[in-house]
C-alpha positions as CSV (number, residue, x, y, z in Angstrom):
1,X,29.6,9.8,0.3
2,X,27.6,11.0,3.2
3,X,29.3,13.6,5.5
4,X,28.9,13.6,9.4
5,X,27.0,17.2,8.9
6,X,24.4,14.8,7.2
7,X,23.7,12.5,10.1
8,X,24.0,15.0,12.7
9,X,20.5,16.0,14.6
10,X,17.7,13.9,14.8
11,X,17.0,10.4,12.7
12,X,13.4,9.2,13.0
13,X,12.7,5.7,12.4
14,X,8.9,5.4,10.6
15,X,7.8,2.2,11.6
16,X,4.7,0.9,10.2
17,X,3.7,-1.6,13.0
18,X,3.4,1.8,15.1
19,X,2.0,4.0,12.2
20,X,-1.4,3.1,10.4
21,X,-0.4,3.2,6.3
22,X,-3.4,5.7,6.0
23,X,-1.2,8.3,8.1
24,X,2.4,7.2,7.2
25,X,3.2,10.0,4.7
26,X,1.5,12.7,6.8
27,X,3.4,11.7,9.9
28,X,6.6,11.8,8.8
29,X,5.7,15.0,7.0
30,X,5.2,16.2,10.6
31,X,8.8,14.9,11.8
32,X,10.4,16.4,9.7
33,X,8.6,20.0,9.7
34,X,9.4,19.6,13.5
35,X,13.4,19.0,12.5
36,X,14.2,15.5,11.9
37,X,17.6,15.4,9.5
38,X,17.3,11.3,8.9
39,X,13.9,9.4,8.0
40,X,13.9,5.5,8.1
41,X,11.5,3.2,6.8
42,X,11.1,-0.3,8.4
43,X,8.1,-2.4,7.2
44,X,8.8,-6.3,9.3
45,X,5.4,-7.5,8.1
46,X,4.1,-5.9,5.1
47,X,3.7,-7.5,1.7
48,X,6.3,-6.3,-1.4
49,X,3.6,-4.2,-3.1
50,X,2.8,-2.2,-0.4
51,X,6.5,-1.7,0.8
52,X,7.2,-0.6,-2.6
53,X,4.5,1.9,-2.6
54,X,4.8,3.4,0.8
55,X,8.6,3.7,0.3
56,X,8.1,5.3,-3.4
57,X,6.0,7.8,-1.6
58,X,8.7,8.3,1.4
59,X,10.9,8.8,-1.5
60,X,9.3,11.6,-3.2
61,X,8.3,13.1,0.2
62,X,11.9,13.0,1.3
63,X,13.7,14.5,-2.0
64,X,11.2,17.3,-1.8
65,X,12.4,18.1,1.4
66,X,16.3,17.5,1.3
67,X,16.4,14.8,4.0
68,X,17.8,11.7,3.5
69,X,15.4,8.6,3.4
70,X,17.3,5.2,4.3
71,X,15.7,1.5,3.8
72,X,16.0,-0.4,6.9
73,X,17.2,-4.2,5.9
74,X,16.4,-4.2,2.6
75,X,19.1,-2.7,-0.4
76,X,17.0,-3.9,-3.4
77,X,14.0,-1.5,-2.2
78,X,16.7,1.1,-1.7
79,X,17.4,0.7,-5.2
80,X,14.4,0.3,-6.5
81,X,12.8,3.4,-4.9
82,X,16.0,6.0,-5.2
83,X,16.6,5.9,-1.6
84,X,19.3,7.6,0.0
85,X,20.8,4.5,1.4
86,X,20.0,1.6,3.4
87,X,20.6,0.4,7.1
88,X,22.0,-3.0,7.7
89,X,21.8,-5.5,10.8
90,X,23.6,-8.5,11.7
91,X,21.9,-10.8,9.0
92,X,21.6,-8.9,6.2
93,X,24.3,-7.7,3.2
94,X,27.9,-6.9,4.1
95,X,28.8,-3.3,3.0
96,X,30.5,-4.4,0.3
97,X,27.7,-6.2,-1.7
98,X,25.3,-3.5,-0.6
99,X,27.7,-0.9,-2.0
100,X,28.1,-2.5,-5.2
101,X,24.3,-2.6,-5.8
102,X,23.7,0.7,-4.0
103,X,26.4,3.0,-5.7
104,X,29.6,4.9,-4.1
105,X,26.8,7.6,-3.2
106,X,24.7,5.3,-1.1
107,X,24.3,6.0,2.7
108,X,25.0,2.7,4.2
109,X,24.7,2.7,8.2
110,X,25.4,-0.4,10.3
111,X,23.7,-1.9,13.6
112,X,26.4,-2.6,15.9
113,X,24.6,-2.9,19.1
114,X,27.0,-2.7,21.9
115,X,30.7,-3.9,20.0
116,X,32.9,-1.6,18.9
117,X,34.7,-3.9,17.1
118,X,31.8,-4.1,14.5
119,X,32.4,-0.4,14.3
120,X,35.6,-0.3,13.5
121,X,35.2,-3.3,10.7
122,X,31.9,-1.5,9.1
123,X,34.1,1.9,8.5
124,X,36.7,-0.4,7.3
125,X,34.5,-2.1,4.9
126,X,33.1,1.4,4.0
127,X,30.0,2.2,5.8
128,X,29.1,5.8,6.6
129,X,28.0,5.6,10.0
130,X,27.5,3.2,12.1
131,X,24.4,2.8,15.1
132,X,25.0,1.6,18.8
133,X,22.3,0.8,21.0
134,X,19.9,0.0,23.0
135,X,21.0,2.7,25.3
136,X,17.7,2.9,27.3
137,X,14.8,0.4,28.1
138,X,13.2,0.2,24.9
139,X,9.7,-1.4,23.8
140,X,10.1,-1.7,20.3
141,X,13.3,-4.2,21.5
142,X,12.5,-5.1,24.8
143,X,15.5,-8.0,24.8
144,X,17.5,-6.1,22.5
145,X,21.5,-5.8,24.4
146,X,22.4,-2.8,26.7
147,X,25.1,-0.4,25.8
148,X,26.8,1.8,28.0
149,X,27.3,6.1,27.1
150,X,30.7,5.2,28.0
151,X,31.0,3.2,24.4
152,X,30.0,6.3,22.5
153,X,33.4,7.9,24.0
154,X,35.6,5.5,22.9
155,X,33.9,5.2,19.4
156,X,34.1,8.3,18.6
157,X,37.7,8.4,19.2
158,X,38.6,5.6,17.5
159,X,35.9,6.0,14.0
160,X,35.8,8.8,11.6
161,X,32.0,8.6,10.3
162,X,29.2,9.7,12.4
163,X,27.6,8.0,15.2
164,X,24.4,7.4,16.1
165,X,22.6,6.4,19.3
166,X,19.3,4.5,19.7
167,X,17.0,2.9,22.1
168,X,14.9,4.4,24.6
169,X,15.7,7.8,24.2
170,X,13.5,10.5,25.0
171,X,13.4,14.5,25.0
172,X,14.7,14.2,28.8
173,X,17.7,11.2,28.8
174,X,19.1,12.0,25.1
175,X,21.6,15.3,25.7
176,X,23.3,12.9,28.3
177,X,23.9,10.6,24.6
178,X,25.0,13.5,22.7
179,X,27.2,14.8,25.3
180,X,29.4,11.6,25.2
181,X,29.3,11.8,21.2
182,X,26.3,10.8,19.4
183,X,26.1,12.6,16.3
184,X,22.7,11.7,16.1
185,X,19.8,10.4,18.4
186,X,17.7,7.4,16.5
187,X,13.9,7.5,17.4
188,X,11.0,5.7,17.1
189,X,7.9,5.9,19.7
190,X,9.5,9.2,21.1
191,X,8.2,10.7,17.9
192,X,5.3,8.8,16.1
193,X,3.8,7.7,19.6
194,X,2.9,10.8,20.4
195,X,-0.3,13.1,20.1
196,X,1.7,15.8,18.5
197,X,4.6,14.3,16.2
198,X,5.8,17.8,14.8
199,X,6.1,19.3,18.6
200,X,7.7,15.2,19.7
201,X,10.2,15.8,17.3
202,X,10.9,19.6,18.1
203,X,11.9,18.6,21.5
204,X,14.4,16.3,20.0
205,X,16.0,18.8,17.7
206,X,16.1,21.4,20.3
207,X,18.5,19.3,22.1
208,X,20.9,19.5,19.4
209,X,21.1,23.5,19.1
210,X,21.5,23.6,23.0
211,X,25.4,24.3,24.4
């Protein structure tokens, strides 16, 4: 099982509608040399073949490096690929089937938007962490529901696995997240939309080591 020390810090979500496939490995190589803890890899449009491939790549890239890689929707490329775990959103797997193709090992995180109820039956059910969000305007989901630094509070007095915040966060907004109890800052454009990914991602981590 995953341990909160694992999520803590900065989870970068590699998304290939932002990233051209020629420069996926090498940017995420970047992220990570500028301190992200989490990689995720969500592929909404690509073929099976070459989500197989980029992941098996990711994979490799990841273990070499000691961070976790987790599969966004998708637990039988988790599998497939030796991934760390897989994220899971309102449509896809319950915990419980994921776990029981995944392994007691697995990372399994769990979109919960703005409900804390979902929360509190995901760590029931057995996830290890759970994802709340959109905090910010965000336009990788521009109609995606608003959630309030207020909920981060009261989840993190009520759950016992980490707990991480996403949506809209940059360099400048996201201390005011971790202040009210995000174990970890989820990130997508902040990082890989940026002219220098490695120093994007630095200013991310920084916030993390700061009192």
């Amino acid at each position: 099982m995953t341990t909160s020390a694992t999520l803590a810090g900065l989870y970068v979500i590699a998304d290939t509608s932002l990233i051209e496939a020629a420069r996926l490995i090498d940017s995420v190589a970047l992220a990570i040399a500028g301190g992200a803890h989490v990689i995720q890899y969500r592929d909404k449009a690509g073929d099976r073949e070459s989500r197989l491939r980029q992941a098996t790549a990711l994979a490799r890239l990841c273990e070499n490096q000691r961070v976790p890689l987790i599969i966004n929707d998708d637990p039988e490329l988790a599998a497939d690929v030796g991934a760390a775990g897989v994220h899971l959103g309102r449509t896809d797997p319950s915990v419980t089937k994921t776990r029981r193709r995944l392994g007691s090992r697995a990372i399994i995180g769990i979109s919960c938007y703005n409900q804390l109820e979902l929360a509190l039956a995901a760590e029931a059910e057995g996830a290890n962490y759970v994802a709340f969000g959109s905090f910010y305007s965000s336009t990788t989901k521009p109609k995606a529901v608003r959630a309030a630094p207020t909920l981060l509070r009261t989840a993190k007095r009520q759950l016992n696995i980490p707990v991480v915040a996403i949506g809209g966060i940059t360099p400048e907004n996201g201390a005011a997240l971790i202040n009210a109890g995000a174990d970890s800052l989820a990130v997508i454009q902040g990082v890989f939309k940026q002219t220098d990914i490695r120093q994007a991602a630095y200013r991310y981590a920084l916030l993390f080591s700061r009192p």
